[in-house]
N, C-alpha and C positions, 0 to 999 in steps of 0.2 A: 656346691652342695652335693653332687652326682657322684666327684670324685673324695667326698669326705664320706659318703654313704660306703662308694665302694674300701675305703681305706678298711672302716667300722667292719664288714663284713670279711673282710680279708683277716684282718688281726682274732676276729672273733672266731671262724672255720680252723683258719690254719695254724692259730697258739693257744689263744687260750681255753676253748672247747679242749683241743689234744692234751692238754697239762693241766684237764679238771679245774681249771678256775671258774669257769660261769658252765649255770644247766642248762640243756637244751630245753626251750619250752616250743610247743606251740607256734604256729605261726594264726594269728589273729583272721578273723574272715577277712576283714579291708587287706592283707598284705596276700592272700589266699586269691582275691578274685583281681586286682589291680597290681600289677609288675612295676617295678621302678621304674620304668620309661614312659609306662601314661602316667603316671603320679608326677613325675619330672613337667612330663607336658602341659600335664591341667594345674599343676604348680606354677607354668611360666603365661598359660594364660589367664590365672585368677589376678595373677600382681597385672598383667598387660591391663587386662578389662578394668580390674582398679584404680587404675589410674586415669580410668574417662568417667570416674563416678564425681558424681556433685553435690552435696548436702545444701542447696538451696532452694528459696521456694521461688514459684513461678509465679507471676501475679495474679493469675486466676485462679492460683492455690489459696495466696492470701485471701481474696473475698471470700474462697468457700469455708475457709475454716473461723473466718472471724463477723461474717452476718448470718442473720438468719432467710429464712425462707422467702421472706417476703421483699427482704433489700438485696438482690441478686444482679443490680445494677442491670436491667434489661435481658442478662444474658443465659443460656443455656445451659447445664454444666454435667458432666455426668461422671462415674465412677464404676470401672471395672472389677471384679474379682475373678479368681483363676484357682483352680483346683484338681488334680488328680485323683483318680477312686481305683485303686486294684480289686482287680476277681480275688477273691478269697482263695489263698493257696495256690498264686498263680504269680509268678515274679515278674511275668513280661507283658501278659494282656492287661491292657488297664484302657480308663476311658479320662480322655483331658476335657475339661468343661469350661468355657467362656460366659462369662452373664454381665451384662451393661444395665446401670440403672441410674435413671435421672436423679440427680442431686437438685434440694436435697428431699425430696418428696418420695425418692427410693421407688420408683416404679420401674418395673422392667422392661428396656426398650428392643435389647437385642441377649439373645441366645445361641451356643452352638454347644456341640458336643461330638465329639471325634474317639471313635476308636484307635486306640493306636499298640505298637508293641515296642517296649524301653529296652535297646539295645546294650546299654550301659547295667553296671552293675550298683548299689546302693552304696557307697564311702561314704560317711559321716563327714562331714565337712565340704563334699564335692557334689549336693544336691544340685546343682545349677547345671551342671555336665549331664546328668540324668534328664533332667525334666522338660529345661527350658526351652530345648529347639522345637516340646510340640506346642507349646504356648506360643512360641514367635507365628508355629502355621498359622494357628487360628486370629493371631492377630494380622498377617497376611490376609486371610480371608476375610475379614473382614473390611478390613480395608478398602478392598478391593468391590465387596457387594455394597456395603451399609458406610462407606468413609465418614457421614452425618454424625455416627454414633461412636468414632473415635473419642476413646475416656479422658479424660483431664488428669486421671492419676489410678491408677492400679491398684487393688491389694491382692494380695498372698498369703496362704495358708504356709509363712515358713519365716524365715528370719532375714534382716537385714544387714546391719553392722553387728548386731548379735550372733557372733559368731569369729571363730577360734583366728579367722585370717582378717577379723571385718569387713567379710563382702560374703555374705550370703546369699541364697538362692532369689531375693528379692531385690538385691544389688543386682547380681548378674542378668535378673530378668529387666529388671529396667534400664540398664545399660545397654545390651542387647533390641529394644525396643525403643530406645530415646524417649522413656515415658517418664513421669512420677510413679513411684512406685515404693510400696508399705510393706513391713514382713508383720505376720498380726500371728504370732506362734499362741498355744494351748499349754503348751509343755516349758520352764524353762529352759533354755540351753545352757548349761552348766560351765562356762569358759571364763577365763580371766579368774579366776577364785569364785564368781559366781555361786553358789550351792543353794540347794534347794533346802536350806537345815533349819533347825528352830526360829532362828533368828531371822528369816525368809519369811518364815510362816506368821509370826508376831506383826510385820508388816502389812501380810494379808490382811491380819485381822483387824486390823487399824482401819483401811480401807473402811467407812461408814456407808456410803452414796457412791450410785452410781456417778461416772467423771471422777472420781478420787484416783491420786494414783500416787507411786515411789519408784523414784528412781532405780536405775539398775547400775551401780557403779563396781566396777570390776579392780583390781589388785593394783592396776595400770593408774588409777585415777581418773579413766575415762567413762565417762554417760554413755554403756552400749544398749539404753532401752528403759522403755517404762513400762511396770506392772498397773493396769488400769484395771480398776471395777469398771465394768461397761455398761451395767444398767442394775439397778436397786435389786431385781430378782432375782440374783447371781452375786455368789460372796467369791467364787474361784476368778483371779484374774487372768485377762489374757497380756498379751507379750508384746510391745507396739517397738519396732527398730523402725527408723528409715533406711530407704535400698540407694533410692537416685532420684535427685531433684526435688528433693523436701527435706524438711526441718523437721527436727524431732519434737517441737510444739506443736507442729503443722501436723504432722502424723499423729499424734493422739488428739486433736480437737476432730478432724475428719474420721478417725475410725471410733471417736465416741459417739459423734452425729449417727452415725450408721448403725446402733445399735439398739436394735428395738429387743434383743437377745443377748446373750454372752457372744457371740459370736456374728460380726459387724455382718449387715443382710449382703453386701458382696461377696467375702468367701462362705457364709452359708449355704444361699442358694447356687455357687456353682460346685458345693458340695453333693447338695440335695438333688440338683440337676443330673449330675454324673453316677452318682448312685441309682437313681433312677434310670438314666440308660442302659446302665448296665443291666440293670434286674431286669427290662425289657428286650432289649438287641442281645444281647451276648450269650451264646447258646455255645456251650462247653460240647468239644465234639465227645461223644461218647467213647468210653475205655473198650479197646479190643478184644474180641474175642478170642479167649487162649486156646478153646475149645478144639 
């Protein structure tokens, strides 16, 4: 691929630029902040790490997503969510936020929240490069203080197999982690022929009750996700992929359970969490005096 890149850019520089056959445009932000050599790189580890991803379920998935409350077969069960909040107008301070809560009673057992600074730049397709090494701290830390309140399955405010390589930032986070782990997106991801066009939105509207959903099948002929109504008060759906170690039934009956909101109480409150720290701890050092 490295050496058909370099062919592409040689032929283009040195003939056809010179003998006006193609305009020079533009070089796009993602080709502006990432060089061919980390794109190469994070290209040879998306396929590495994809290849230790698993779309099955664990048996403790099974009971959570198919009894209820009260048939839990004796046992404990919990569910994490994970979320990033940026300072407003700030690309590198941000705060990563952890929230564990009992399944499926949804109470909060464990908390954290970390200040951190994203050394990596933003590429569309490379979110997991970005985000996930501060998500593994805290799941480190945890570990390590609370091991009791280790989750049974993750979610994420981001996409799973939804997404242009299928391994999204919810893949690579739960690969990375040896978890179950959910991408539960806001926004379509537009890949595979996917579009967000009339005919997208006629589907929404279909959607009657919350738990209603339609598939998401892309140009390939493959299911990369279901658009779910999450609860009766909310007509906008959200975006349910799985990442690693779950089924794609398995991920929308768990992230509908979770939804007393449009948005499953795992990645909410470690939305709400992280915005909250911020607006408290993070104190922007004051602009210099030019005086």
């Amino acid at each position: 691929m490295f050496v058909i890149r370099c062919l592409r850019n040689f032929c283009t520089s040195y003939i056809a630029q010179p003998l006006g056959l193609v305009r020079e445009t533009p070089q796009s932000r993602a080709e502006t902040l990432l060089s061919d050599d980390v794109r190469e790189k994070w290209e040879r580890e998306q396929e590495e790490l994809k290849k230790k991803m698993v779309l099955e379920d664990s048996e403790d998935l099974k009971v959570m997503a198919s009894t209820s409350g009260s048939d839990m077969q004796g046992k404990r069960f919990y569910i994490a969510g994970v979320d990033i909040s940026f300072v407003k107008g700030d690309d590198v301070n941000a705060c990563a936020a952890l929230v564990v809560l009992s399944f499926p009673d949804l109470e909060t057992v464990y908390n954290d929240c970390q200040m951190i600074q994203l050394t990596e730049p933003y590429i569309p397709g490379f979110l997991g490069f970005r985000e996930v090494p501060f998500i593994v701290d805290l799941f480190e830390k945890l570990k390590q203080e609370k091991p009791q309140y280790l989750p049974h399955v993750v979610m994420v405010d981001g996409n799973g197999i939804l997404h242009p390589k299928g391994f999204g930032s919810a893949c690579h986070m739960g690969v990375m982690l040896n978890l179950p782990c959910i991408g539960v997106a806001k926004k379509l991801f537009q890949v595979d022929g996917l579009e967000n066009d009339a005919e997208h939105k006629e589907k929404i509207e279909a959607l009657k009750a919350g738990g209603d959903t339609f598939p998401l099948v892309g140009n390939s002929g493959r299911t990369l996700g279901m658009a779910l109504r999450s609860c009766n008060n909310t007509k906008n759906p959200v975006y349910v992929s799985p990442g690693n170690l779950v089924t794609m039934d398995t991920a929308v009956r768990l992230v509908h359970k979770c939804c007393k909101h449009r948005v499953p109480d795992p990645v909410r409150l470690a939305d709400i969490n992280s915005r909250e720290y911020l607006r408290v701890n993070f104190k922007p050092e004051p602009a210099a005096d030019s005086t």
